[in-house]
Every structure is written in structure tokens, then in C-alpha cells.
Z-matrix of the N, CA and C atoms (Angstrom, degrees):
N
C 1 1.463
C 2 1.520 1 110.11
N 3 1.349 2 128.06 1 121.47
C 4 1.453 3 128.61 2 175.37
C 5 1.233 4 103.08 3 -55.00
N 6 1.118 5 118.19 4 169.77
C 7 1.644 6 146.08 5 178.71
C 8 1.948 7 97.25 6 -60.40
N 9 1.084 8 127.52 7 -178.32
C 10 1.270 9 138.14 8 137.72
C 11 1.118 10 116.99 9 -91.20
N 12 1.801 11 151.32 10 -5.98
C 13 0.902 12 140.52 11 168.45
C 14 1.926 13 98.67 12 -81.15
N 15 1.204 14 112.57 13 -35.72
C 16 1.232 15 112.14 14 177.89
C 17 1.676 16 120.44 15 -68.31
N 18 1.140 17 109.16 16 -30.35
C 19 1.334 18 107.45 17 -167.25
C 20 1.592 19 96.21 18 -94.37
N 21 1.319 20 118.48 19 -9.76
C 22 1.840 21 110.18 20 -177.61
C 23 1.778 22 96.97 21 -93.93
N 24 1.627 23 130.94 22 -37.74
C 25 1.008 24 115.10 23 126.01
C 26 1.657 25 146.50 24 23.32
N 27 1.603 26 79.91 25 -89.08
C 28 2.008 27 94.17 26 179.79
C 29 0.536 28 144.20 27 -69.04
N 30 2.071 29 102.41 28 -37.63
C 31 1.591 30 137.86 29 158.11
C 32 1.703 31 109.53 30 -51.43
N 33 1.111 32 124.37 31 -55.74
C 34 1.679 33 138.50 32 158.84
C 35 1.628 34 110.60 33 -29.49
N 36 1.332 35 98.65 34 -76.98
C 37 1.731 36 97.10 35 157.84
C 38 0.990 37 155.43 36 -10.57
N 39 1.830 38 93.11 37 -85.95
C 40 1.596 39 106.76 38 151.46
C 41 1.251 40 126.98 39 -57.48
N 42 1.322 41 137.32 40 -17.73
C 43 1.438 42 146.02 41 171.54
C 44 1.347 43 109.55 42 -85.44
N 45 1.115 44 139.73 43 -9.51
C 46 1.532 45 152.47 44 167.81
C 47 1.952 46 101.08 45 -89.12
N 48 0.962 47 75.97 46 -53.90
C 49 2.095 48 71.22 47 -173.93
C 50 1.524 49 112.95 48 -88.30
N 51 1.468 50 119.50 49 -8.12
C 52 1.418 51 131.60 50 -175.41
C 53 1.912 52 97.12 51 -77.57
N 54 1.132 53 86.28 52 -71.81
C 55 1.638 54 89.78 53 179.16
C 56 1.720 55 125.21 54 -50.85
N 57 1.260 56 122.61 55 -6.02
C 58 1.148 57 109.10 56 -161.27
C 59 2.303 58 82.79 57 -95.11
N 60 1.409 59 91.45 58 155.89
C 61 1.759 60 97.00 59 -173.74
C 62 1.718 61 83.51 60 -80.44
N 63 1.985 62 95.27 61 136.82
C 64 1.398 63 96.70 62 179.35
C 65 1.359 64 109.08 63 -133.52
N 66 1.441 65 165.49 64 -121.46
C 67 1.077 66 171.61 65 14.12
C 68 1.856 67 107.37 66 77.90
N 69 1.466 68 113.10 67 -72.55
C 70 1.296 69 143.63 68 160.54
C 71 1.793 70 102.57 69 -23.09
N 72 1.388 71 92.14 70 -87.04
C 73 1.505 72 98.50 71 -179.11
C 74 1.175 73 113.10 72 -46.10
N 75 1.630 74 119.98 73 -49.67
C 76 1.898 75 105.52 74 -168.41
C 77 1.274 76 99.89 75 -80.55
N 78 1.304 77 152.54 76 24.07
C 79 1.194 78 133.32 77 144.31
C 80 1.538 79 128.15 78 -93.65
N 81 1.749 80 91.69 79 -14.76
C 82 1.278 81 107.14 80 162.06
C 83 1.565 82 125.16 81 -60.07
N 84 1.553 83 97.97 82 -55.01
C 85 1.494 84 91.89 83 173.47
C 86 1.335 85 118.96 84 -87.58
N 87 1.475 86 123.84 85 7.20
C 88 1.356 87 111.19 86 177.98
C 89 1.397 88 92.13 87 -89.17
N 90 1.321 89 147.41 88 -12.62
C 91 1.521 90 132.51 89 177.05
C 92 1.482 91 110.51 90 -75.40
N 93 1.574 92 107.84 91 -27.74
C 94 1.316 93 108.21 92 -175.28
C 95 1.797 94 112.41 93 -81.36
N 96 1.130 95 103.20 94 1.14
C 97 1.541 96 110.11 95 -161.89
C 98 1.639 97 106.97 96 -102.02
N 99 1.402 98 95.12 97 -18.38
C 100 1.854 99 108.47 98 -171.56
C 101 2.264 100 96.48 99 -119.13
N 102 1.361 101 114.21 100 -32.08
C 103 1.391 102 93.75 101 -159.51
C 104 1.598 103 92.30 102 -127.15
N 105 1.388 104 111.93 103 -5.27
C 106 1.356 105 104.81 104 172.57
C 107 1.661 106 121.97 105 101.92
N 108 1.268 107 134.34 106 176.01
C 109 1.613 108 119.61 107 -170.28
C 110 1.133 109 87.98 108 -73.51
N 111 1.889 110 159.60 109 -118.09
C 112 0.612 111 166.94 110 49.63
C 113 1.924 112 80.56 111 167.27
N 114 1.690 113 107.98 112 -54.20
C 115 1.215 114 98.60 113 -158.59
C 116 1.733 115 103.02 114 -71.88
N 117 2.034 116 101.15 115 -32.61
C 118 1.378 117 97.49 116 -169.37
C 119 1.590 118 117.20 117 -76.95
N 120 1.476 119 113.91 118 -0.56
C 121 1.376 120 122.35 119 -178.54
C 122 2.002 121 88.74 120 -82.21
N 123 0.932 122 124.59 121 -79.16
C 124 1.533 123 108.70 122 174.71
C 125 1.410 124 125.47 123 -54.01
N 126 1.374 125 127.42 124 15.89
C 127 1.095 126 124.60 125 150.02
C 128 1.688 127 118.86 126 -85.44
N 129 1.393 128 110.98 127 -44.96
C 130 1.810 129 121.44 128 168.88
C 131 1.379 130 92.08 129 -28.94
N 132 1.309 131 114.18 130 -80.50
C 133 1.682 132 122.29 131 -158.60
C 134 1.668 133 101.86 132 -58.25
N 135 1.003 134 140.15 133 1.39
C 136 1.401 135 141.45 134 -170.10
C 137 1.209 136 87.12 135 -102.88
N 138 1.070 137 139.14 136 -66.68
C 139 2.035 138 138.94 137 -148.20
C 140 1.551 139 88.96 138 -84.91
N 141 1.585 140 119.03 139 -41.07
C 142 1.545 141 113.32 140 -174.42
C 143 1.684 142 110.59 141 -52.28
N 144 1.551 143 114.16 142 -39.34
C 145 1.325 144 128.34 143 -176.51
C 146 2.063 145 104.52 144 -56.18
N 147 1.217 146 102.13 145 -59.89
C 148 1.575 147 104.75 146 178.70
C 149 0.896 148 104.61 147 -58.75
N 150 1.924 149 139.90 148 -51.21
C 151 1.552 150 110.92 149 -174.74
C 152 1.297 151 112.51 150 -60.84
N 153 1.273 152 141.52 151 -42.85
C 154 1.102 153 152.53 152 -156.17
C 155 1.953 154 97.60 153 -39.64
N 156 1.583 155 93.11 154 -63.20
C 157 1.306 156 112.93 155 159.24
C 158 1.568 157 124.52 156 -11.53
N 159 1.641 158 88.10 157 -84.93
C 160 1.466 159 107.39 158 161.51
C 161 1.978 160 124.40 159 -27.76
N 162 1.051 161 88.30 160 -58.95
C 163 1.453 162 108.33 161 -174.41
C 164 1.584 163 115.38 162 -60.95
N 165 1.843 164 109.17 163 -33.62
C 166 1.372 165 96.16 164 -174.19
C 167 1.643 166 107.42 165 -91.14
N 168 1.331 167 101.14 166 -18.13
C 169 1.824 168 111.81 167 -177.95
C 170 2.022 169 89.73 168 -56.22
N 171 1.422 170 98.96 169 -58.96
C 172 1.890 171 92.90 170 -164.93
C 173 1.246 172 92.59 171 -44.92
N 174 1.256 173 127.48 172 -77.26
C 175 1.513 174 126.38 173 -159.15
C 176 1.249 175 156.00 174 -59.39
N 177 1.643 176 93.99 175 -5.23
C 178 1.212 177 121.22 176 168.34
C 179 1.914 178 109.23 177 -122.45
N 180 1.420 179 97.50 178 -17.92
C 181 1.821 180 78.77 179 162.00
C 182 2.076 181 123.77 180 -99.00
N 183 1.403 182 95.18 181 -19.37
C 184 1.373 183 112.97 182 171.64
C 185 1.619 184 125.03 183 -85.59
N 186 1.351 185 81.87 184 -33.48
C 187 2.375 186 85.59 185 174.56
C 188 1.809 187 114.95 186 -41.20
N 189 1.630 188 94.53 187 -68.00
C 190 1.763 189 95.50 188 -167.61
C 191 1.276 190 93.01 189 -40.59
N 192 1.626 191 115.08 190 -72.42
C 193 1.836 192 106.83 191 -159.37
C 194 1.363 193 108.01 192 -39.75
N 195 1.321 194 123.85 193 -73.95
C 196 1.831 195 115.52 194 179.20
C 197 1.612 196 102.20 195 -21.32
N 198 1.108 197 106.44 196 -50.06
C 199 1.999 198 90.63 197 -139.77
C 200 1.734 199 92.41 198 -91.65
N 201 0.984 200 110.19 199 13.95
C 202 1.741 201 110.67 200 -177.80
C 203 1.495 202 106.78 201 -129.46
N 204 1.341 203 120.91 202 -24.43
C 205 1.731 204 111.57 203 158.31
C 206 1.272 205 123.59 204 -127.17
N 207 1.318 206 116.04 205 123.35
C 208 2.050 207 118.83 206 178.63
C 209 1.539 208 88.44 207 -49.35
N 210 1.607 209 119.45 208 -69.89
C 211 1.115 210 112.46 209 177.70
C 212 1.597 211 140.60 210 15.56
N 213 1.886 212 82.06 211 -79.70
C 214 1.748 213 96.26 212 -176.47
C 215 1.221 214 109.50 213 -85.15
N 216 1.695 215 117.64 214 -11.58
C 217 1.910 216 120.01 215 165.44
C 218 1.318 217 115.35 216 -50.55
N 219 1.271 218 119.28 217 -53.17
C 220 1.364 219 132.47 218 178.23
C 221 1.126 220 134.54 219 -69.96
N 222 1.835 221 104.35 220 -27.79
C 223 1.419 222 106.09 221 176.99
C 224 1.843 223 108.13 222 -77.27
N 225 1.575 224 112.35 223 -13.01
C 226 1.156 225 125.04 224 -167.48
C 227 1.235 226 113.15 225 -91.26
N 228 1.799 227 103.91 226 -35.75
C 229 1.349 228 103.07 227 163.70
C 230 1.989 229 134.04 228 -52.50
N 231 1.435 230 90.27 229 -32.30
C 232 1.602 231 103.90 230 -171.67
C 233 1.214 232 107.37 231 -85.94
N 234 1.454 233 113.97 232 -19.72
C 235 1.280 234 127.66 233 -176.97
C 236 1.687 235 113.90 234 -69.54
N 237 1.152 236 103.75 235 -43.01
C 238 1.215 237 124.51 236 177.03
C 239 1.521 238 129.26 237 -59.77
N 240 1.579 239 95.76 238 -45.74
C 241 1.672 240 127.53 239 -169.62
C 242 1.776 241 75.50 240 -56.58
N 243 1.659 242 110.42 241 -79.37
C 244 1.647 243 126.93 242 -141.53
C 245 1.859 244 85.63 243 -65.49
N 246 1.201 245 137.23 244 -23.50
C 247 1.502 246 136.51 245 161.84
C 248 1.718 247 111.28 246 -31.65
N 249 1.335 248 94.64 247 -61.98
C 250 1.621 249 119.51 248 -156.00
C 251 1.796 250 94.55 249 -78.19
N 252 1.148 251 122.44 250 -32.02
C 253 1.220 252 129.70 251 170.37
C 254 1.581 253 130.86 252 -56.25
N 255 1.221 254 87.85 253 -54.42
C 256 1.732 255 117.04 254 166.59
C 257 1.765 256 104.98 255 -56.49
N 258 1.387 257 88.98 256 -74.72
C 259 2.102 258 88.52 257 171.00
C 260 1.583 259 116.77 258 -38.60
N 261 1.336 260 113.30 259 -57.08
C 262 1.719 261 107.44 260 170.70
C 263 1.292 262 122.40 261 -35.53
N 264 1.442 263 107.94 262 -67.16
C 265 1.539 264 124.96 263 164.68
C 266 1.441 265 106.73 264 -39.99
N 267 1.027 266 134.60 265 -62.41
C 268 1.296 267 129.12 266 -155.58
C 269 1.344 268 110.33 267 -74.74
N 270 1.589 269 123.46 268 -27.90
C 271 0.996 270 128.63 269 162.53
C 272 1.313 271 141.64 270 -58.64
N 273 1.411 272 96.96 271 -31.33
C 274 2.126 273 120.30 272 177.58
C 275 1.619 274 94.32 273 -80.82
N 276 1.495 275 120.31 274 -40.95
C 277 1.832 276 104.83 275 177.05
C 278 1.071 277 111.66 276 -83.32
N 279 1.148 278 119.62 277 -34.88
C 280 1.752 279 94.99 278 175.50
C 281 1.763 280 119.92 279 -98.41
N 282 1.243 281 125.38 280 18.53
C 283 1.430 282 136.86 281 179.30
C 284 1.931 283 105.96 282 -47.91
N 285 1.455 284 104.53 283 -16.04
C 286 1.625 285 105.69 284 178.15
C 287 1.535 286 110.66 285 -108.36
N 288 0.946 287 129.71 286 -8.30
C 289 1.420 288 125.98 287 -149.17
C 290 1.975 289 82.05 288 -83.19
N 291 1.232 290 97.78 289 125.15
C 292 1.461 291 98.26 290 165.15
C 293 1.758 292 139.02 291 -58.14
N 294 0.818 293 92.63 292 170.98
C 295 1.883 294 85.38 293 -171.90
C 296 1.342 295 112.57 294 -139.83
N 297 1.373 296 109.50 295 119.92
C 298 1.560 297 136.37 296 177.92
C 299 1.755 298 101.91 297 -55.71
N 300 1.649 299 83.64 298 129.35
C 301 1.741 300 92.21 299 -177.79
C 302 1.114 301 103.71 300 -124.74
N 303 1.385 302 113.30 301 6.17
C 304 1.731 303 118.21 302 -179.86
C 305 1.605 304 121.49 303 -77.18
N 306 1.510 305 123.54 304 121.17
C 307 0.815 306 131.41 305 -175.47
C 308 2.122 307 109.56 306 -143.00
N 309 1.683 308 90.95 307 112.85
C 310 1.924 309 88.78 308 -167.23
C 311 1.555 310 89.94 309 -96.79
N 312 1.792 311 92.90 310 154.28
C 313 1.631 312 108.34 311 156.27
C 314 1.797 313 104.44 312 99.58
N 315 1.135 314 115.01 313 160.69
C 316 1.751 315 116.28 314 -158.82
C 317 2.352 316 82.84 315 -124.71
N 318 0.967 317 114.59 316 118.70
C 319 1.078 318 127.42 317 -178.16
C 320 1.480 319 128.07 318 -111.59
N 321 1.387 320 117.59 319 121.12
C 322 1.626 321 103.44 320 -178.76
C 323 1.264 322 127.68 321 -60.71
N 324 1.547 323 124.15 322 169.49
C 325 1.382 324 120.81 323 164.17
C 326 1.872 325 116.37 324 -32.43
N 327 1.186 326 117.92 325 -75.86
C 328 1.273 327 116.95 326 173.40
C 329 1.214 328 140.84 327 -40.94
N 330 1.680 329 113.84 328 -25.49
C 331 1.160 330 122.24 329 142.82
C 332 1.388 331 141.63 330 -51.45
N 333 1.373 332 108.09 331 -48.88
C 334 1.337 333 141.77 332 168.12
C 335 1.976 334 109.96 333 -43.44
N 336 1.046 335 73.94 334 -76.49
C 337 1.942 336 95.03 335 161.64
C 338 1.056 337 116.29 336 -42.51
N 339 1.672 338 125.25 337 -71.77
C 340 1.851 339 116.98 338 171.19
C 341 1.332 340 121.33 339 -59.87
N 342 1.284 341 133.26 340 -46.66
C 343 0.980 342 138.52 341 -177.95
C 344 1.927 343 110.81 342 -46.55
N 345 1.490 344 108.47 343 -63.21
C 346 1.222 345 109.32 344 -177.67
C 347 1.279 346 108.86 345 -78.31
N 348 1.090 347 146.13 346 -8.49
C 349 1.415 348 150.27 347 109.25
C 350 1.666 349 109.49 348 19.90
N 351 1.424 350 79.30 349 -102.51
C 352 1.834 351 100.81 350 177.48
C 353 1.539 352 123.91 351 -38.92
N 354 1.891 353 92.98 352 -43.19
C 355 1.589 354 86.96 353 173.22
C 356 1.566 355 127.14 354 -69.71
N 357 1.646 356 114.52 355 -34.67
C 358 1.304 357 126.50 356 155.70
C 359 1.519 358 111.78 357 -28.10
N 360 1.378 359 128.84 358 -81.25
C 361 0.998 360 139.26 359 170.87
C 362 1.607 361 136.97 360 -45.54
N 363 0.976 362 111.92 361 -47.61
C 364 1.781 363 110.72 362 135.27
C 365 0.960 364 167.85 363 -59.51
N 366 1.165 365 109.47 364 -2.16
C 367 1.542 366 144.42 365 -172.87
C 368 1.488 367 98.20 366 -78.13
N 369 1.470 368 126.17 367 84.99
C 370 1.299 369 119.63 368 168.90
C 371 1.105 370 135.65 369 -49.86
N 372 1.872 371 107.60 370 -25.88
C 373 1.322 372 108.07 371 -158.94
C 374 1.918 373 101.86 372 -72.03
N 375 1.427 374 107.79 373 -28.83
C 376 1.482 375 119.13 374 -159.59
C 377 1.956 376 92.13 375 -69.96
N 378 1.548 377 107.68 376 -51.36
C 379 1.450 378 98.94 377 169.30
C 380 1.325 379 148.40 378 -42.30
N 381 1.049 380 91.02 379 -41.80
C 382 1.598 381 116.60 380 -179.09
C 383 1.871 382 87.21 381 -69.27
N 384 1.846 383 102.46 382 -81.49
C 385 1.600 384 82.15 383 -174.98
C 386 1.550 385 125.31 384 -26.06
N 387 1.349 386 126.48 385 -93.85
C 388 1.709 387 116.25 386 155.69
C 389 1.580 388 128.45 387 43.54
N 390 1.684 389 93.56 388 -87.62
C 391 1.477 390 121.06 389 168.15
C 392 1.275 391 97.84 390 -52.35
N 393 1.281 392 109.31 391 -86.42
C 394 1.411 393 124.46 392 -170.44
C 395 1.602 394 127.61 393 -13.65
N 396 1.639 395 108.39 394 -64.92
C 397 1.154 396 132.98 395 166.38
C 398 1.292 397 156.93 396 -79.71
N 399 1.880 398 101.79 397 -35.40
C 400 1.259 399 132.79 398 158.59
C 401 1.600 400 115.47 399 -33.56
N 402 1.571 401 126.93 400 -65.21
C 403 1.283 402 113.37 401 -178.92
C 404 1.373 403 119.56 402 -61.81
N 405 1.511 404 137.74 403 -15.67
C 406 1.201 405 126.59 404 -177.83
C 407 1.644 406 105.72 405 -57.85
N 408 1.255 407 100.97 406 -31.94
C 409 1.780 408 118.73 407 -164.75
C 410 1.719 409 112.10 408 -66.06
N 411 1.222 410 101.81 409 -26.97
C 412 1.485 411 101.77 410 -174.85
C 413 1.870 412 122.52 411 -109.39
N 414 1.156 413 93.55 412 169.58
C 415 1.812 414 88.36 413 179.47
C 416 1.424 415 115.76 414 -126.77
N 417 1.322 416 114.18 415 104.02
C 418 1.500 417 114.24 416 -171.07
C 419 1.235 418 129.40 417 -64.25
N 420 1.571 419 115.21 418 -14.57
C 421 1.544 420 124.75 419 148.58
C 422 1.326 421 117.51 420 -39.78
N 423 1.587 422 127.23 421 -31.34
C 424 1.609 423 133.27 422 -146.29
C 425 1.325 424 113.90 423 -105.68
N 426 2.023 425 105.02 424 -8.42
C 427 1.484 426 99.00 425 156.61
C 428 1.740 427 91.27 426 106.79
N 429 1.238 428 103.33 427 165.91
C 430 1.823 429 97.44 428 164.73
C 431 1.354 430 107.66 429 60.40
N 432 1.412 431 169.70 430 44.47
C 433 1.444 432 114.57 431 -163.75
C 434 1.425 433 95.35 432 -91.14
N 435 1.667 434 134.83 433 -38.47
C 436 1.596 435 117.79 434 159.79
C 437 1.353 436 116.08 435 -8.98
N 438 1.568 437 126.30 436 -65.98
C 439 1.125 438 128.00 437 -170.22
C 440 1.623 439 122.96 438 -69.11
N 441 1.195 440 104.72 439 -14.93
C 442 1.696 441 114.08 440 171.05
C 443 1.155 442 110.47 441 -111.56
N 444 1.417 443 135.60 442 11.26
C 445 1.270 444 135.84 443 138.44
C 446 1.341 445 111.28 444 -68.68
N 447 1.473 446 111.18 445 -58.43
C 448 1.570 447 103.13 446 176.14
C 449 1.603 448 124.06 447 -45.12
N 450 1.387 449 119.36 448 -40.91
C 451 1.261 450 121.08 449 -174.91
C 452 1.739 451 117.49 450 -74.69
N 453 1.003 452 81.39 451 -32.84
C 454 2.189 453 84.26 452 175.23
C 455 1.868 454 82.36 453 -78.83
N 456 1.334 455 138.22 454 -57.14
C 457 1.404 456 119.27 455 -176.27
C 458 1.713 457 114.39 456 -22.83
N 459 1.619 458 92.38 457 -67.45
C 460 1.272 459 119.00 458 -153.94
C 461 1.638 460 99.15 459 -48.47
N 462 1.775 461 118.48 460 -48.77
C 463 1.054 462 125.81 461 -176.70
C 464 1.711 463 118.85 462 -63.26
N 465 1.224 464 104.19 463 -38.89
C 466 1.821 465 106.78 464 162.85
C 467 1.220 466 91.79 465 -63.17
N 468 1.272 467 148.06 466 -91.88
C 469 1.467 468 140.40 467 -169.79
C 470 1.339 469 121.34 468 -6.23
N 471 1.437 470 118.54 469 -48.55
C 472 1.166 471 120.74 470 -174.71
C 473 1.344 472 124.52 471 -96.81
N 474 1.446 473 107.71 472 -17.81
C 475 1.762 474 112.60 473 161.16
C 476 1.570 475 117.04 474 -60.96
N 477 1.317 476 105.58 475 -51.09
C 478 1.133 477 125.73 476 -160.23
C 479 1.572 478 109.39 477 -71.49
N 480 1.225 479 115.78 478 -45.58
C 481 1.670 480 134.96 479 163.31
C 482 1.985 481 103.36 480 -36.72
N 483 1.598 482 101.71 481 -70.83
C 484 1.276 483 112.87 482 -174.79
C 485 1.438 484 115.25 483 -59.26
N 486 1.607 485 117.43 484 -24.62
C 487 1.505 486 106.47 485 -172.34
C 488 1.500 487 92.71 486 -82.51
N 489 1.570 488 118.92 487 -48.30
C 490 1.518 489 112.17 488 -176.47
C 491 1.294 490 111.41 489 -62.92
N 492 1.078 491 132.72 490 13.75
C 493 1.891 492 131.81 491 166.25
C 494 1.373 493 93.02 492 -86.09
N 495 1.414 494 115.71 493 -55.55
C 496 1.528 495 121.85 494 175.53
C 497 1.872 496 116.08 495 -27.64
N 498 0.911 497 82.95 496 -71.04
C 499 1.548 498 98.56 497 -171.71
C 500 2.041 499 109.46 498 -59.15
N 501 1.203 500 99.80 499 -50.76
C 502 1.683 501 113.50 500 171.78
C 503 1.361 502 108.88 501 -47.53
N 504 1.663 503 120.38 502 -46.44
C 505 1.245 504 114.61 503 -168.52
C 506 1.178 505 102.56 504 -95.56
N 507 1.007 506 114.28 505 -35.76
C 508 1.869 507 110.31 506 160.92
C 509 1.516 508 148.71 507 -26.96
N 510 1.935 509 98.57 508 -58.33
C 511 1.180 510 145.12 509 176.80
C 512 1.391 511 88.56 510 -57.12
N 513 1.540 512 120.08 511 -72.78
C 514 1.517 513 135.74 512 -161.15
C 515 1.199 514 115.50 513 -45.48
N 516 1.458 515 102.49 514 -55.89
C 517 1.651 516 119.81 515 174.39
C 518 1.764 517 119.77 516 -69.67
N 519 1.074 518 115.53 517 -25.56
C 520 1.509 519 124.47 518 165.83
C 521 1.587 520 123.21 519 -152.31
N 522 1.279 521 86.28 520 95.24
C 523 1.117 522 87.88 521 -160.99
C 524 2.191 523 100.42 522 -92.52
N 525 0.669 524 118.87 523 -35.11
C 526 1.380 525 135.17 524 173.32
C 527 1.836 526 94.10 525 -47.11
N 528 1.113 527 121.41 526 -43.05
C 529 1.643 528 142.29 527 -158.03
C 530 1.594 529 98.30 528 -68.10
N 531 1.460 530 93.28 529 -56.17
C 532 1.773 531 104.75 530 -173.51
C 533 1.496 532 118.42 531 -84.75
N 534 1.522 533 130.62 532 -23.31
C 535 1.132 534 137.04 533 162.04
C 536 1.319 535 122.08 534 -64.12
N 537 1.353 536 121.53 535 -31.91
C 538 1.574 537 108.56 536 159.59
C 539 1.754 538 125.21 537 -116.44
N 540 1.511 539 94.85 538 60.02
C 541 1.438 540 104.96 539 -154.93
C 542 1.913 541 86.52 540 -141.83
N 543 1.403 542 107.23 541 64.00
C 544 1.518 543 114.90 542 -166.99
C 545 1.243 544 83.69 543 -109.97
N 546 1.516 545 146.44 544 -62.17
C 547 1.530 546 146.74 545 173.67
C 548 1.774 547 104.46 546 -32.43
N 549 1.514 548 134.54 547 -13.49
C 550 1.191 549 117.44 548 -157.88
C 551 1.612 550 79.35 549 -101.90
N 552 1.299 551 113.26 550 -50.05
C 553 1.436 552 126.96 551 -152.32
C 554 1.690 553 98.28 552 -74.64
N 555 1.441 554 112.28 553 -27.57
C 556 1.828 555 105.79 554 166.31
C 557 0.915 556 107.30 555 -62.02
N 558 2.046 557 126.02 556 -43.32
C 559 1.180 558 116.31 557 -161.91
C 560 2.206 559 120.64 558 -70.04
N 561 1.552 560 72.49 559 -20.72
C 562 1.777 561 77.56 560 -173.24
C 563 1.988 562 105.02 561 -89.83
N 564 1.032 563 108.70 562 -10.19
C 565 1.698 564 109.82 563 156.69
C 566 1.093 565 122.51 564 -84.61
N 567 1.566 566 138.26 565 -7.52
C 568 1.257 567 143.91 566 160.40
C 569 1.500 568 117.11 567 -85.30
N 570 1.619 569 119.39 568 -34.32
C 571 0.990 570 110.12 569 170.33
C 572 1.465 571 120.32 570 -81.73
N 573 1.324 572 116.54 571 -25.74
C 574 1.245 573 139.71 572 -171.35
C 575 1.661 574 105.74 573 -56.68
N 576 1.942 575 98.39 574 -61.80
C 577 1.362 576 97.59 575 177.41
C 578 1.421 577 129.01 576 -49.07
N 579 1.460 578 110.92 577 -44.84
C 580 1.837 579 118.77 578 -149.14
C 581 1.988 580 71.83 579 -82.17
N 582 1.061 581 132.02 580 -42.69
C 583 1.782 582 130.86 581 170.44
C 584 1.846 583 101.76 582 -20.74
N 585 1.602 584 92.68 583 -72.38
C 586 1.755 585 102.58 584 -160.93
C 587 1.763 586 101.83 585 -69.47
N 588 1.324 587 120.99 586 -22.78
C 589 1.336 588 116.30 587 -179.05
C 590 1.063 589 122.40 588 -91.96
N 591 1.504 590 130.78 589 -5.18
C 592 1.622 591 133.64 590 156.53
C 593 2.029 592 98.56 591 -92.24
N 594 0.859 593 143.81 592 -5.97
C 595 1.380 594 154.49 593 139.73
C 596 1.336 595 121.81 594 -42.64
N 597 1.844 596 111.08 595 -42.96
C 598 1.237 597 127.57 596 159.14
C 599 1.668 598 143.48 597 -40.10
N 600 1.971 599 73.04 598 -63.53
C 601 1.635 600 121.88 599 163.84
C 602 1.886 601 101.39 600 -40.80
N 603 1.348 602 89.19 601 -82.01
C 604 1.549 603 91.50 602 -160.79
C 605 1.729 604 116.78 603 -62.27
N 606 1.562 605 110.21 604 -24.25
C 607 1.282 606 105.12 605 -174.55
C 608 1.835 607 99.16 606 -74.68
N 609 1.252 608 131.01 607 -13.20
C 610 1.273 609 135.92 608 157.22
C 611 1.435 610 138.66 609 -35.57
N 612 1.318 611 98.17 610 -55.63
C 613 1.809 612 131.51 611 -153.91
C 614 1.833 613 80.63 612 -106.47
N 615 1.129 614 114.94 613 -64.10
C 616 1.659 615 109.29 614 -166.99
C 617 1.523 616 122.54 615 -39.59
């Protein structure tokens, strides 16, 4: 079981990198923009299914190494910090670049489902974070760390699930609202970034 300083931490984290509009989200609302809430509400659970994925590969291929070398803790830790840094940054330059809401063709449930599936699951950038970040979160004194990878997973899982319901039911319900609402979504990648890059900072110096 992580610490509670670690897991209030992660929760912080994940709520810093959850919110910023990513890959995830615009496919979220581009389903809602072409097939409606219904389709983009079964799309959430589609991308949720691939991280899930994501989540058990980190934790069961990354745990032993953590919990068997300080070494590779540390190198993962710093690794992570200059990760979270990079994301800030990357977030303040591209906070304008517009975002494709185009999505053709009327698709069944099962479609809906694989498709956002795949994108869940491919999404390198979310992997890499994972890797990247995950060991700062845990304490290899505490036994498990597989199992406290899963649980900081589980907890990104479930932020991230609920904000993209946000947006799905959102999208669905106004959709006119969110398509010319690109000035809101720069503004929350600018704050978002210089957010994840003093996040960087401190997981550095600490």
C-alpha cells in the first residue's frame, strides 16, 4: 500500500494531467459530435478498457525492477520528474494548435467499443507517463509494488473515466457550445502545462 503522502501526490497528478484536453478527449468529443452522447458515453468505456491494459503491462512488467533496485527507483524517479516537465512544456506550445473534431460514418455499438479500444491502448503518450511516473508513487519497503502500481493505476483510471463522461455528456448535450470553445480549451492547456511543469520541479528537488 503506498504511503498517503504518496497517494495524495498521485491523485494531484493525475488531476493535473487528467484535465489538460488530450488525444483521449478529442476523440471523445469527436464521437459525440458525429454519433451523439450515447455513442461518446460508449466510447469513455472503450479507451478506459485499453488503459486498463496499459496499466497492468506497467505493473506487472515494471514492479520487480522497482522493488529489487534503489538504482532503477531513482533513475525512474528523475526520469519521471524531466517527463512531467517536458509535458508542461509541451503543453504551453501547443495550447493553440487547433483540434480536429471530424469524425465520418454512423457506427455500431461494437464498433464504437473497438475502435476506442485501440485508441485507449495506443496512446503512447499515457504509457510512457505510467512508466515514467508510477515508481515515484510507490514504496518498495511496503511490499507489493505490482500491487501499488495497480492502485495509483486504478485511481488514474477512475479520474480520467469520470472527467471523459464529463466531456461525452457534455459534447452530446452541446455540442455547437464545445466546437467553438477552442479559446477555453487553450486556456486550460496553458494553465494546465506551467501546472504539470512546476510538478516536475518539485518531484525533482524533493
Amino acid at each position: 500500500m503506498p504511503t498517503i503522502e504518496n497517494l495524495i501526490g498521485w491523485l494531484l497528478v493525475s488531476i493535473v494531467i487528467i484535465i489538460i484536453p488530450g488525444p483521449g478527449v478529442t476523440f471523445v468529443i469527436a464521437r459525440a459530435m458525429t454519433i451523439g452522447k450515447k455513442g461518446a458515453v460508449l466510447t469513455v468505456f472503450g479507451h478506459a478498457a485499453g488503459v486498463t491494459l496499459q496499466i497492468l503491462a506497467v505493473a506487472f512488467g515494471l514492479g520487480a525492477l522497482v522493488a529489487s533496485s534503489a538504482i532503477a527507483f531513482n533513475v525512474m524517479k528523475f526520469l519521471g520528474a524531466a517527463f512531467l516537465v517536458y509535458l508542461g512544456i509541451r503543453a504551453i506550445i501547443t495550447r493553440r494548435q487547433p483540434i480536429d473534431l471530424s469524425f465520418d460514418g454512423t457506427v455500431k455499438t461494437k464498433k464504437v467499443l473497438s475502435d476506442s479500444f485501440v485508441v485507449g491502448i495506443t496512446n503512447a503518450k499515457t504509457i510512457v507517463f505510467f512508466v515514467a511516473t508510477m515508481p515515484q508513487f510507490v514504496n518498495p519497503e511496503f511490499g507489493n509494488v505490482p500491487l501499488q502500481m495497480l492502485l495509483l493505476g486504478a485511481i488514474f483510471l477512475v479520474i480520467g473515466t469520470l472527467s471523459d463522461l464529463v466531456y461525452a455528456i457534455a459534447a452530446g448535450s452541446a455540442r455547437d457550445w464545445l466546437v467553438n470553445s477552442e479559446s477555453r480549451i487553450s486556456a486550460v492547456r496553458a494553465i494546465g502545462g506551467v501546472a504539470i511543469a512546476g510538478v516536475g520541479v518539485h518531484t525533482a528537488v524533493s
